[in-house]
BADO-122408 format. One line per field, with one value per residue (C-alpha): x, y, z; residue number from 1; residue in three letters. Coordinates in pm, 1 decimal, m for minus. Last residue first. Layout:
east <- [X;...]
north <- [Y;...]
up <- [Z;...]
k <- [NUM;...]
r <- [ALA;...]
END
This chain:
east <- [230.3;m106.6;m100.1;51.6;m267.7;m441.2;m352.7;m382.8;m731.5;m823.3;m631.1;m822.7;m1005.2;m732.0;m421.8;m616.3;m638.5;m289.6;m161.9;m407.2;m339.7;14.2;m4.5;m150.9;106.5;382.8;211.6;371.4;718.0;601.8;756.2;972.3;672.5;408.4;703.1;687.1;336.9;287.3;522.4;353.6;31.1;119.0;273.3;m63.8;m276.5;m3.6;m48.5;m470.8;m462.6;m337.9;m696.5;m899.1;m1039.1;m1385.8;m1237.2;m1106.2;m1114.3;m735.7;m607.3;m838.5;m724.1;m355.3;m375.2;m591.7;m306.7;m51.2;m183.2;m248.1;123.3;161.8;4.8;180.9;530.9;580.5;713.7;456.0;201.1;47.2;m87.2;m212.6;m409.7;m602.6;m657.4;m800.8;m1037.6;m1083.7;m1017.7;m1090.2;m1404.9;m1528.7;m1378.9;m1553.3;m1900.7;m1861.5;m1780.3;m2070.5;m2261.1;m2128.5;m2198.2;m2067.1;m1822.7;m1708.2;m1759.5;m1598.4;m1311.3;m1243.1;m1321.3;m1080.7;m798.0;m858.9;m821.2;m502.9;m320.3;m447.4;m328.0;m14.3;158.5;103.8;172.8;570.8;562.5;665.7;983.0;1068.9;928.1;1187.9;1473.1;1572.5;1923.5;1921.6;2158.1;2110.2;1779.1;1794.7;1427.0;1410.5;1729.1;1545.7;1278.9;1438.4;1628.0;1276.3;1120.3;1453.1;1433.2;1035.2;1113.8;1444.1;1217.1;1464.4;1821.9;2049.4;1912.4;2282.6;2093.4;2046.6;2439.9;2553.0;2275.2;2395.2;2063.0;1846.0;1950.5;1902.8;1526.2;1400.2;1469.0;1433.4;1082.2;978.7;667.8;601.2;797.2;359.8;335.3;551.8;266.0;486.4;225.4;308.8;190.5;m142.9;m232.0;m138.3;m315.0;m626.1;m562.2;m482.8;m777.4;m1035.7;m840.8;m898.2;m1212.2;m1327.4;m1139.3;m1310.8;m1621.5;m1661.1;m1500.8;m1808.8;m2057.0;m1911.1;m1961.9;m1810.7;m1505.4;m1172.2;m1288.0;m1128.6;m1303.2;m1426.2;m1304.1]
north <- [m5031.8;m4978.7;m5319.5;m5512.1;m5334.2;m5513.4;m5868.0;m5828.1;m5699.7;m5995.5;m6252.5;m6136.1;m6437.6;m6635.3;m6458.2;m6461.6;m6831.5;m6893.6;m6667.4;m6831.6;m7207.0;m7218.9;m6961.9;m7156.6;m7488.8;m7220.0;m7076.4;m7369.6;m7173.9;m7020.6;m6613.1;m6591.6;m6819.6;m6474.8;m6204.0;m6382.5;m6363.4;m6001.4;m5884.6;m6105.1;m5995.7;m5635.6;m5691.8;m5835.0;m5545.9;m5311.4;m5469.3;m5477.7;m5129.3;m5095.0;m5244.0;m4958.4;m5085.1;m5297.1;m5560.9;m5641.7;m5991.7;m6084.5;m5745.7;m5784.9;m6155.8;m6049.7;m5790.7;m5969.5;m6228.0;m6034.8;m5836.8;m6156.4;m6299.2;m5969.7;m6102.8;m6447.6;m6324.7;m6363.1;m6084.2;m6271.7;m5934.6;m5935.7;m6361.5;m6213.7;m5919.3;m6185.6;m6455.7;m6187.5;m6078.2;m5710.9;m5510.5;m5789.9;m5863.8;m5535.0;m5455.9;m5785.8;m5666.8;m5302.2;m5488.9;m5705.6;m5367.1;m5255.4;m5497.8;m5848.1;m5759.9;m5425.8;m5358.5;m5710.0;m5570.3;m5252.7;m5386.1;m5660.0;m5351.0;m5140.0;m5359.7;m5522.2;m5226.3;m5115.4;m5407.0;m5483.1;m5139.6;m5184.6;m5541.9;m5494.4;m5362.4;m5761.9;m5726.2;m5428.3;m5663.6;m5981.5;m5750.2;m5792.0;m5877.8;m5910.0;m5639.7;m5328.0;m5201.1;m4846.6;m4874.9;m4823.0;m5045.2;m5356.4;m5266.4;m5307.5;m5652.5;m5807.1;m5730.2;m5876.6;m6160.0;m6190.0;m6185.6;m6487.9;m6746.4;m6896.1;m7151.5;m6907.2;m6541.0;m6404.4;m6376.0;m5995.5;m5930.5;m5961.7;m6094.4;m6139.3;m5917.6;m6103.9;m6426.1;m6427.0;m6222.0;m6518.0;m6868.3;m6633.6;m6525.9;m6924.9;m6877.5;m6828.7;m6508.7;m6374.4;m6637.1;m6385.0;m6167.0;m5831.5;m5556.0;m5320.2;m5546.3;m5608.0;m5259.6;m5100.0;m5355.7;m5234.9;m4872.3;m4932.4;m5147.1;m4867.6;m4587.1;m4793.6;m4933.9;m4582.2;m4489.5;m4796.2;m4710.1;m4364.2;m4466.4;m4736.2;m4465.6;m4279.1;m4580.4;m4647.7;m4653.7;m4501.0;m4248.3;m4158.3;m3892.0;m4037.1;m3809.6]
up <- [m4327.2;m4514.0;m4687.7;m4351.5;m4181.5;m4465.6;m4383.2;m4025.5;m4066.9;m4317.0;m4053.4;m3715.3;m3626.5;m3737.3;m3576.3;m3275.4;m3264.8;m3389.0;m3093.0;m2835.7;m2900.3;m2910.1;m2606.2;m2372.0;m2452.4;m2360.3;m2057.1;m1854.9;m1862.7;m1612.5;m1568.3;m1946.1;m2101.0;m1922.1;m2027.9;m2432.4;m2393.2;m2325.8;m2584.7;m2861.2;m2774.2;m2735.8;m3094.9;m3251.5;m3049.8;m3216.7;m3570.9;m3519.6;m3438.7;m3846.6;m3893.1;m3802.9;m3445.8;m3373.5;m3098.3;m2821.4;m2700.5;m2745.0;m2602.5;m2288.4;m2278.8;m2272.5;m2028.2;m1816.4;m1855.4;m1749.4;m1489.8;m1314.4;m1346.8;m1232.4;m878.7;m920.2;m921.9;m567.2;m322.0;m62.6;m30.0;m280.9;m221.3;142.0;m9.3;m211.9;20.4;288.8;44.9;105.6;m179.6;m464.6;m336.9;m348.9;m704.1;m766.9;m676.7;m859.4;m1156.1;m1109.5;m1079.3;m1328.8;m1580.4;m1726.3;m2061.4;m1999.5;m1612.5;m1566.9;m1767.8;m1610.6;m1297.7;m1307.7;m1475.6;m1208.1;m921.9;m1030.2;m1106.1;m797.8;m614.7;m750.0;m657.5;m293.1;m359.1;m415.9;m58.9;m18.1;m187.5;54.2;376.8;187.4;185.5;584.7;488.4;89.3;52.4;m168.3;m127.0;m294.4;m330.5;m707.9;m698.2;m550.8;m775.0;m1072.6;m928.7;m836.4;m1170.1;m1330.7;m1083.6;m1265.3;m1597.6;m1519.7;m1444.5;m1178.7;m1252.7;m1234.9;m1297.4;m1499.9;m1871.8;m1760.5;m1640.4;m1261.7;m1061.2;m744.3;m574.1;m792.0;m811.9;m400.2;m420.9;m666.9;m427.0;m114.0;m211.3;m259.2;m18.1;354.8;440.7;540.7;807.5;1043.0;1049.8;937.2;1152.3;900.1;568.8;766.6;842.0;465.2;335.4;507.1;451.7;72.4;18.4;208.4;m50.6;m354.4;m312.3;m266.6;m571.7;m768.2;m624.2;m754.6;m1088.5;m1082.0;m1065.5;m1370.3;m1565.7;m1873.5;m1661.9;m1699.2;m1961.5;m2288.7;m2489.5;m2860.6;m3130.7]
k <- [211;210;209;208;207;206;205;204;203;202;201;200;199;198;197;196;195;194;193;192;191;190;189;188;187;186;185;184;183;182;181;180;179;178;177;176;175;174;173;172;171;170;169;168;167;166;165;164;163;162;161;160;159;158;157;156;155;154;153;152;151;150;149;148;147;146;145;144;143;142;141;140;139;138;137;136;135;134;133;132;131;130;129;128;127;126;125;124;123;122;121;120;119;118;117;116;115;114;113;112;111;110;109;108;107;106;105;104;103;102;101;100;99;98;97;96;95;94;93;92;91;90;89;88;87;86;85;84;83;82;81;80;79;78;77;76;75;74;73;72;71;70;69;68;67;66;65;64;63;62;61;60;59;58;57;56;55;54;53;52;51;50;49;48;47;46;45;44;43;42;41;40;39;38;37;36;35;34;33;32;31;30;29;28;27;26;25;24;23;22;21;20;19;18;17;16;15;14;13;12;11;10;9;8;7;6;5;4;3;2;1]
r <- [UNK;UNK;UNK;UNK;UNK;UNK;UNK;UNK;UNK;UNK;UNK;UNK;UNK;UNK;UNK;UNK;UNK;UNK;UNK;UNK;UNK;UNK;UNK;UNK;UNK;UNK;UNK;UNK;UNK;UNK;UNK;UNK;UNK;UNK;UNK;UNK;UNK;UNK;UNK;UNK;UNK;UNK;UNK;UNK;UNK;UNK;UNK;UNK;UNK;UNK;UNK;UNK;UNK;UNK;UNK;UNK;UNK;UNK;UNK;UNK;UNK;UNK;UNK;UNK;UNK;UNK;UNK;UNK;UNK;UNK;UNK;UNK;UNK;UNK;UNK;UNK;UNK;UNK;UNK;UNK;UNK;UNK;UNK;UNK;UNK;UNK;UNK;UNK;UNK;UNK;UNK;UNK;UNK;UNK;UNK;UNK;UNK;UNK;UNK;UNK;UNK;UNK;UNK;UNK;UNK;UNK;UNK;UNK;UNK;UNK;UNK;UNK;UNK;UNK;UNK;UNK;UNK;UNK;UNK;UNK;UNK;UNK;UNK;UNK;UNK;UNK;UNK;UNK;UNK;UNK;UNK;UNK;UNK;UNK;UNK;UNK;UNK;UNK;UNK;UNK;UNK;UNK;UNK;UNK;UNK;UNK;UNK;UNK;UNK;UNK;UNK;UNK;UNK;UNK;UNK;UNK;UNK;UNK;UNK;UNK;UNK;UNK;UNK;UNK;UNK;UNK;UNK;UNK;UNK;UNK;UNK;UNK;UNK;UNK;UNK;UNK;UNK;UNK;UNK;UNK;UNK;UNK;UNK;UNK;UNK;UNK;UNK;UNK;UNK;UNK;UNK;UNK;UNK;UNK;UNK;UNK;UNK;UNK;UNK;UNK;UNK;UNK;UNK;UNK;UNK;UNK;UNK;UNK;UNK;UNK;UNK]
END
């Protein structure tokens, strides 16, 4: 049985957790110090839907995946009125940025090299255009989880072919929340699901066999 490791690298674990702790402190310093630039973006147009939203289908006119992101973690924080909400949406890129480090190293490391995995993890920790786009409330950082999650899924390869139903599923899941954030992922996704369907139709065909 193969043993599970973050990295294939021990050395780029090392940096990823130093990364980790050096992007924390420095985000840490510029979401405390509330630069009024930071409440520059369409927070208000999301955060509002949110905190009236009455049913799941009630998100007016907005993406509706990403009010329901807002309106989970509104509750999570026990933020209840949308007074002063915008600095608890914004701590929304405390959890973006490992998420989002991990998974760009992860996938540099697996397709580039380490040490260009080790290079973007840098980049990725202190880019001031980076930590600023966390920290808006804005649903482009998971729109970045999303589709590394989506391309790591479509480029992996070499499982039994019953992991192909799952990776098909994932797929599925992960593009329906991407058409549910921009709708202009909908002329991506004609082209990716029929693609991966195509390179993948013997496995697909016999994982339906074994199901």
């Amino acid at each position: 049985m193969t043993k599970f490791r973050l990295f294939g690298h021990k050395t780029n674990l090392y940096f990823f957790l130093a990364y980790l702790l050096l992007g924390s402190f420095i985000r840490f310093q510029y979401w405390s110090s509330k630069p009024s630039e930071l409440n520059v973006g369409d927070y208000g147009g999301y955060s509002g839907p949110a905190f009236a939203m009455r049913h799941a289908y009630d998100t007016a006119t907005r993406e509706p995946f990403w009010v329901w992101v807002l309106k989970g973690w509104f509750w999570i924080t026990g933020t209840h009125s949308s007074d002063g909400s915008f600095w608890t949406g914004s701590a929304l890129g405390f959890v973006w940025f490992p998420i989002i480090l991990f998974m760009s190293m992860r996938f540099c490391e697996s397709y580039f090299g380490k040490w260009q995995a080790a290079i973007l993890g840098w980049i990725l920790c202190v880019s001031n255009f980076q930590i600023f786009h966390e920290f808006l409330g804005l649903r482009e950082p998971l729109e970045s989880v999303l589709v590394l999650s989506l391309v790591t899924i479509f480029l992996k390869r070499g499982e039994p072919p019953a992991w192909t139903m799952f990776r098909s599923a994932a797929l599925c899941l992960i593009g329906s929340a991407l058409m549910l954030i921009r709708v202009g992922y909908v002329q991506v996704l004609f082209l990716v699901f029929p693609l991966f369907f195509l390179l993948n139709r013997w496995k697909v065909r016999r994982a339906f066999l074994i199901w």
